[in-house]
C-alpha positions in Angstrom: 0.0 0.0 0.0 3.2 2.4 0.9 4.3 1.7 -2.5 1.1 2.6 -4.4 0.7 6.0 -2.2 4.4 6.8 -3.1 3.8 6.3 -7.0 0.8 8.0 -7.1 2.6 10.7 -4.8 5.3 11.0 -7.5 2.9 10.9 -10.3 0.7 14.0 -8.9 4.2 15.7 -8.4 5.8 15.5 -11.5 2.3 16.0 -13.1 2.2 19.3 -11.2 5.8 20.5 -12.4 5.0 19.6 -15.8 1.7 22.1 -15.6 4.0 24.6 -13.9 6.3 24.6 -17.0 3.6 24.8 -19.2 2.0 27.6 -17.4 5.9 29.6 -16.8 6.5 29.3 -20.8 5.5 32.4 -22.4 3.3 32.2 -25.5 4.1 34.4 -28.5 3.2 38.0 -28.7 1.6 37.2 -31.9 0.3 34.1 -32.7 -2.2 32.7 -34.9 -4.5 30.3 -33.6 -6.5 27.3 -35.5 -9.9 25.9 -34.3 -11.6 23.0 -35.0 -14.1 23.8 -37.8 -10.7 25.3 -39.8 -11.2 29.0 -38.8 -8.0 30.4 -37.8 -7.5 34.1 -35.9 -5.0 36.2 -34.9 -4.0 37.2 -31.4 -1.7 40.3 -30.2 -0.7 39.9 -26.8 -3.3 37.4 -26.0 -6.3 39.6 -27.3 -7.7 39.3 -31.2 -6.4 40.9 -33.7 -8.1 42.1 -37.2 -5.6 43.9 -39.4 -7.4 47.1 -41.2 -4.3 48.0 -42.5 -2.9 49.9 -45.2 0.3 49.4 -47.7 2.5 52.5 -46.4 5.0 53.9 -49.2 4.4 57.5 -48.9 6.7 59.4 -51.5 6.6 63.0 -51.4 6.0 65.0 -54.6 8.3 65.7 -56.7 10.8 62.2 -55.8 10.5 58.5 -56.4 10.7 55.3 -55.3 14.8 55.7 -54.1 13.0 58.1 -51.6 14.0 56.8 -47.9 10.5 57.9 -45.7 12.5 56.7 -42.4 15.1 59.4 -42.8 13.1 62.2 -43.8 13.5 64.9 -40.9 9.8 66.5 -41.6 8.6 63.2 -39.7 5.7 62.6 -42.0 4.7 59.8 -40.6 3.8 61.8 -37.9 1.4 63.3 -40.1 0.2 60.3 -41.6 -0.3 58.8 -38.4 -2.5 61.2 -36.5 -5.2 60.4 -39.7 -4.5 56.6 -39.5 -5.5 56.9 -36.3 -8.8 58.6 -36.6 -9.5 56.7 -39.8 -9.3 53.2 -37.9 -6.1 51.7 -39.2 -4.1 49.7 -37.1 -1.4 47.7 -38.9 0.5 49.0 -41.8 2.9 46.9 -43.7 6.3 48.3 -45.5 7.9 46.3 -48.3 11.2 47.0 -46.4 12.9 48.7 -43.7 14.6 51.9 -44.5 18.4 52.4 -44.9 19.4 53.6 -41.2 18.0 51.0 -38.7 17.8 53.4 -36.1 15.6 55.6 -38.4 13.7 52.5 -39.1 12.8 52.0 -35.4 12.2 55.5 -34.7 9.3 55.4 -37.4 7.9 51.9 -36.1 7.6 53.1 -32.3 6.2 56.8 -33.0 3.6 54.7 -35.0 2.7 52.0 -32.0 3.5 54.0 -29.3 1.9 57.6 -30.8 -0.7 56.0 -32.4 -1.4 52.4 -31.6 -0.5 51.4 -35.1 1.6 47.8 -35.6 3.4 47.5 -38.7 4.1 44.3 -41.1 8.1 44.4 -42.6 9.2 42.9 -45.6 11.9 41.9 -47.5 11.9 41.7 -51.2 14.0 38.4 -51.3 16.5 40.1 -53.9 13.7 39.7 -56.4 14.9 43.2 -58.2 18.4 42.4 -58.0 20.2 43.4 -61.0 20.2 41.6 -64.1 17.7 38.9 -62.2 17.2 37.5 -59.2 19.7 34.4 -58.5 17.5 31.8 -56.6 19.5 28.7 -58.1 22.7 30.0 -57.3 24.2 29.3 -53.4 25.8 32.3 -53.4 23.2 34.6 -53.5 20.9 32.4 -51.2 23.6 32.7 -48.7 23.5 36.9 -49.0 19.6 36.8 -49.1 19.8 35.1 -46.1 22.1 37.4 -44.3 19.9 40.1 -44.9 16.6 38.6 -44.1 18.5 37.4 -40.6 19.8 41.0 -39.8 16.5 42.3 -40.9 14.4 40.0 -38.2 17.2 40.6 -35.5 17.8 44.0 -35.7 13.5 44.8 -35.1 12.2 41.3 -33.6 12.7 43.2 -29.9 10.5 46.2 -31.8 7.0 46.2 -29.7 5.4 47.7 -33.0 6.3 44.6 -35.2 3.2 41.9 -36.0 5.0 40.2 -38.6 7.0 39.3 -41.5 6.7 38.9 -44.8 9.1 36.8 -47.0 8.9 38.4 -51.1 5.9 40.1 -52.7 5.1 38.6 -56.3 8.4 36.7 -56.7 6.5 34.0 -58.4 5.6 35.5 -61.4 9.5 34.7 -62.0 8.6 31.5 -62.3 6.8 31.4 -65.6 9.5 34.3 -66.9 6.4 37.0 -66.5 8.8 39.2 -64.7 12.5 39.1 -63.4 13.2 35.6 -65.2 15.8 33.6 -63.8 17.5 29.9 -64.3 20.2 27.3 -63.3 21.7 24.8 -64.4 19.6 21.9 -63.0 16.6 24.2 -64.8 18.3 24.8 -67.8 19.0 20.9 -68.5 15.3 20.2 -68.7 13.7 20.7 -71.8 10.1 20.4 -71.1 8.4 24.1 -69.8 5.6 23.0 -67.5 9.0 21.2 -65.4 11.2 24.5 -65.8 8.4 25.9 -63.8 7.9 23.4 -61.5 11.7 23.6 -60.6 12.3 27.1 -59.9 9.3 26.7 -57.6 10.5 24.2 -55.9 13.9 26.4 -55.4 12.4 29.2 -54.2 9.6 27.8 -52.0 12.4 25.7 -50.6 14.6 28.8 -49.9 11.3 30.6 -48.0 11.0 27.7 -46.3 14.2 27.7 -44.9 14.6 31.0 -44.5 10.9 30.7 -42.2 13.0 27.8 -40.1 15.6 29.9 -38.9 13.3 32.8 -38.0 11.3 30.8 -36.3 14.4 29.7 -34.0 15.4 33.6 -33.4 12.1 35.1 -33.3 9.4 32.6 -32.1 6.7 36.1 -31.4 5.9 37.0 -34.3 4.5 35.1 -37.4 6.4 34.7 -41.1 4.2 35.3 -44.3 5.1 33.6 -47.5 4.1 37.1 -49.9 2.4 35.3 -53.2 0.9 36.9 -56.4 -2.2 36.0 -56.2 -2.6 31.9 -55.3 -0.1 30.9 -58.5 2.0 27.7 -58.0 1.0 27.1 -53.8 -0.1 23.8 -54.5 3.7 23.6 -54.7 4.2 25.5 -51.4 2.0 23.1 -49.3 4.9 20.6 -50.5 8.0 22.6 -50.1 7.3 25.6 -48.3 5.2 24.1 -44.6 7.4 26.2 -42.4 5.2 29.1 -42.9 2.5 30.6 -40.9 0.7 32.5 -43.1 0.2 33.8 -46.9 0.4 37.2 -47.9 -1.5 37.7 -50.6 -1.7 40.2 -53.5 -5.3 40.4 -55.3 -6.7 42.8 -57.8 -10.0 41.4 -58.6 -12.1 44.2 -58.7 -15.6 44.3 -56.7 -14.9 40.4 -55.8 -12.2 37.7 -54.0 -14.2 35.4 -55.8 -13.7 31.7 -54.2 -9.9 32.9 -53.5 -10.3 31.9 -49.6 -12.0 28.8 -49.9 -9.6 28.3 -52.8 -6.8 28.4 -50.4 -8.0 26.0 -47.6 -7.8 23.5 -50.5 -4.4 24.1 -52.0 -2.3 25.0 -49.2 -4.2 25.0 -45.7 -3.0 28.8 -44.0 -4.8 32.0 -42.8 -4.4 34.2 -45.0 -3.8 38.6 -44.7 -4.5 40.2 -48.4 -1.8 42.1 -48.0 -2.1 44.2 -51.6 -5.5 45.5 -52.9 -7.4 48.0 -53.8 -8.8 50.6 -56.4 -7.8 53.9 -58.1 -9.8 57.0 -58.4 -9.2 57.8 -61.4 -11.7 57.2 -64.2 -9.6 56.4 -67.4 -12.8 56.1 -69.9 -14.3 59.6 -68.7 -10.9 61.2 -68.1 -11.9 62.5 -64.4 -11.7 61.4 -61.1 -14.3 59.1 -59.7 -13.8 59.0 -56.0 -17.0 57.1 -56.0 -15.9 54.2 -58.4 -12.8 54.0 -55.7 -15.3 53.8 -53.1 -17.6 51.2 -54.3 -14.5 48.7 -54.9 -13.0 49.3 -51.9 -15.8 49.1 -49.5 -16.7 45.7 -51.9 -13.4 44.7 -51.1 -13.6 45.1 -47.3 -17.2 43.3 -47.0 -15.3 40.0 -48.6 -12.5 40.0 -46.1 -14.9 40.5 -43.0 -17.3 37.9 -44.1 -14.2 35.6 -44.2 -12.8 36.2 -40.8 -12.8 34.0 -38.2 -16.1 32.9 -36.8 -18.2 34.0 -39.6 -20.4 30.6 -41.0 -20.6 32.5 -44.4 -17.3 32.1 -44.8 -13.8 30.1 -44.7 -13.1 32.1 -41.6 -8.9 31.7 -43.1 -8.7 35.8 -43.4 -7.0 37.6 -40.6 -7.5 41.0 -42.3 -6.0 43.1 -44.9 -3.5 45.7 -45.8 -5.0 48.2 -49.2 -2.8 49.7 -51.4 -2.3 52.4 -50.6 -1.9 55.6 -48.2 -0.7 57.9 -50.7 -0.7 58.9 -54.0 2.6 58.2 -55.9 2.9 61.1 -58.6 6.1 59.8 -60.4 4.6 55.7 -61.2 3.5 56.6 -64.7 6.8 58.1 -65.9 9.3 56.4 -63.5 12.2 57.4 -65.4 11.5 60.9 -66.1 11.8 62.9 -63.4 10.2 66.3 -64.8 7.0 64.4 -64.4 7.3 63.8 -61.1 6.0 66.7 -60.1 2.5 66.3 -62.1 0.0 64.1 -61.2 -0.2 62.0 -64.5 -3.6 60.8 -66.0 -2.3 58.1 -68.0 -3.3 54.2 -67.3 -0.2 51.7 -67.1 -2.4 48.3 -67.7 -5.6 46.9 -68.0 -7.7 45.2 -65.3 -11.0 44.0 -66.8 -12.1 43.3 -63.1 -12.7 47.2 -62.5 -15.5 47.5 -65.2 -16.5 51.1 -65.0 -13.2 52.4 -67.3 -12.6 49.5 -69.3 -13.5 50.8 -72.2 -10.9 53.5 -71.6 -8.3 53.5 -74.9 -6.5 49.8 -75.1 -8.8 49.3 -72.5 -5.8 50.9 -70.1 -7.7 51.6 -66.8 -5.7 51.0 -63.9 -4.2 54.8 -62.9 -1.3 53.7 -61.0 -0.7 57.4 -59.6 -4.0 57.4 -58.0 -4.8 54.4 -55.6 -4.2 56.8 -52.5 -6.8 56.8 -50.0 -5.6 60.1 -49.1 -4.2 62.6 -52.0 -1.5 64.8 -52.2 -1.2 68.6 -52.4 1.7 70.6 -53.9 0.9 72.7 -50.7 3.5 71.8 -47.9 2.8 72.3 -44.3 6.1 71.9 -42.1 8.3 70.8 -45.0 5.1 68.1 -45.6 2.9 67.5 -48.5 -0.9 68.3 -47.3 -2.8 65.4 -47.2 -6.5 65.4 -48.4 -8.6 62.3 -47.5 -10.4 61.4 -50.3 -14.1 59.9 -49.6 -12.9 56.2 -49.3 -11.1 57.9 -45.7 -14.6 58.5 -44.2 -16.6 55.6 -46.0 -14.2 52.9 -44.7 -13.7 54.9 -41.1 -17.6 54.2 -40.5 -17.3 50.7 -42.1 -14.6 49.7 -39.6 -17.0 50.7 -36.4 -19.1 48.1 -35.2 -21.9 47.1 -35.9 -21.9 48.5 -39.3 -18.8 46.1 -40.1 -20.4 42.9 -39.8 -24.0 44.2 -41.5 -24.7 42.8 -45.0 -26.2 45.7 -47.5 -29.3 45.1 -48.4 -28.2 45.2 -52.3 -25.1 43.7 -53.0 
């Protein structure tokens, strides 16, 4: 009988310590959690999370995309901010930090600790590297790698950070849409449909390894695989299952479409939209149409709400979004040509038949890439600062974001 007290004694005990290590471990700051029925949600310090946020590139007037927003001394993001704020925005995401990573950290904890606003960091992989990006080559793996690392450990202590994103579009590179690149394994196969299969499986393996080793330095916040559109994930779910999350870039129009159930088949993650949106600028009429930008975005917003977590509408796999974009950028349309950066240009770039009010524009060019701000730009400068003017998408999406009105369906969709 002494012996079966003492077991059970020992049992209780070591039961007890093992709860008490459970309970002393930390979870991570950010974490996304997955429920039974498949929904997934994000949590921020233990609370949910829903990202309303916004792609944040400001360039001032007048300068392009070499412009460094982290070092400018007139502080716009101060500016910028104070209206993010008010608007509703909490999250916004920045393809990369800037040059100084002092300035960098400055900007990210003025925007947390000024204005409650996390931000998402990137890093483009190397995909414009000059001629191409080298993804079959060690070499440049190896100083990808370096960067990515010093990128997660210089800002991973940041209080502002949510997460990170690994690329943007890097696989249109796949199919030789943009930035084509090879090797010498790809090179000895003749057949196409292969040649893509193997540079995605080099570059989903790279992500992949580059999430493992974040992962061991920074287990608080979440890594995004960045994806154009859902191209090629099928062969993600085999290569790339380190990651937490897909980043997504969709321009669809009113519509996802059946993107998020789409994605719980092919590759099983939550997913943050993490580039969409629509310009205000009517390229068939030749005028601005805040309203047309209005009616996609606000479109736009219903789909990714109905799709959070919870919601038996929907795949409950969205944890938010991030638009494109804050600003107007006056020198996209003529990037080389610097005397037009100081005009705001009225010429369309490409064709998107998904945003069917201009498409009958000339070559059915629609898509105004100067003009997707939610908030314009005026030559006026207050405190060495372009004046921002919030265009009507500011207020429509401002009262979307408050509850109730958030979660109501419209009556006519």
């Amino acid at each position: 009988m002494k012996k079966i007290f003492f077991v059970w004694t020992v049992a209780i005990l070591a039961g007890g310590l093992f709860l008490m290590g459970m309970a002393s471990r930390p979870r991570p700051k950010v974490r996304i959690r997955k429920y039974g029925n498949g929904h997934y949600r994000l949590f921020v310090k233990g609370k949910p999370y829903i990202i309303r946020g916004v792609c944040y590139s400001s360039v001032p007037i007048g300068k392009n995309h070499e412009y460094d927003l982290f070092s400018d001394s007139n502080n716009p993001w101060l500016v910028d901010g104070e209206l993010m704020k008010k608007m509703g925005i909490n999250t916004v995401r920045f393809y990369k930090p800037g040059e100084n990573p002092e300035d960098t950290k400055r900007v990210i904890r003025d925007l947390y600790e000024r204005f409650g606003i996390r931000t998402i960091l990137g890093h483009w992989l190397g995909f414009w590297e000059y001629p191409c990006p080298r993804y079959g080559d060690e070499d440049f793996r190896e100083k990808i790698k370096k960067e990515v690392l010093e990128m997660v450990n210089l800002y991973k202590d940041e209080e502002g950070i949510l997460f990170w994103i690994l690329g943007n579009e890097n696989n249109y590179s796949f199919s030789g849409q943009v930035n084509p690149w090879t090797s010498d394994e790809i090179e000895k196969e003749t057949n196409l449909t292969k040649q893509i299969y193997l540079r995605a499986q080099i570059y989903y393996s790279f992500v992949n390894e580059l999430a493992k080793e974040i992962h061991r330095i920074d287990p608080n916040h979440p890594v995004a695989l960045g994806n154009g559109e859902l191209r090629w994930l099928e062969i993600a779910r085999e290569f790339c299952p380190a990651i937490d999350l897909v980043a997504c870039i969709i321009y669809r129009g009113k519509t996802f479409g059946n993107l998020f159930k789409s994605l719980r088949m092919i590759y099983d993650r939550p997913i943050v939209i993490s580039e969409f949106g629509a310009d205000s600028y009517d390229a068939y009429r030749n005028k601005e149409d805040q309203n047309m930008q209005v009616f996609f975005l606000e479109s736009q917003w219903r789909q990714i709400y109905k799709n959070l977590y919870g919601n038996k509408d929907g795949a409950g796999n969205c944890l938010g979004g991030t638009m494109f974009e804050w600003t107007d950028e006056w020198w996209k349309h003529n990037e080389y040509s610097p005397q037009t950066w100081i005009e705001h240009d009225r010429g369309a770039g490409w064709s998107n038949g998904s945003y069917y009010f201009d498409i009958k524009a000339p070559k059915n060019l629609n898509m105004n890439e100067e003009w997707f701000g939610i908030v314009a730009l005026s030559k006026e400068l207050k405190d060495g600062v372009n004046k921002r003017i919030p265009r009507k998408a500011y207020y429509i999406l401002r009262e979307f974001w408050k509850e109730p009105y958030a979660t109501k369906k419209k009556k006519k969709d």
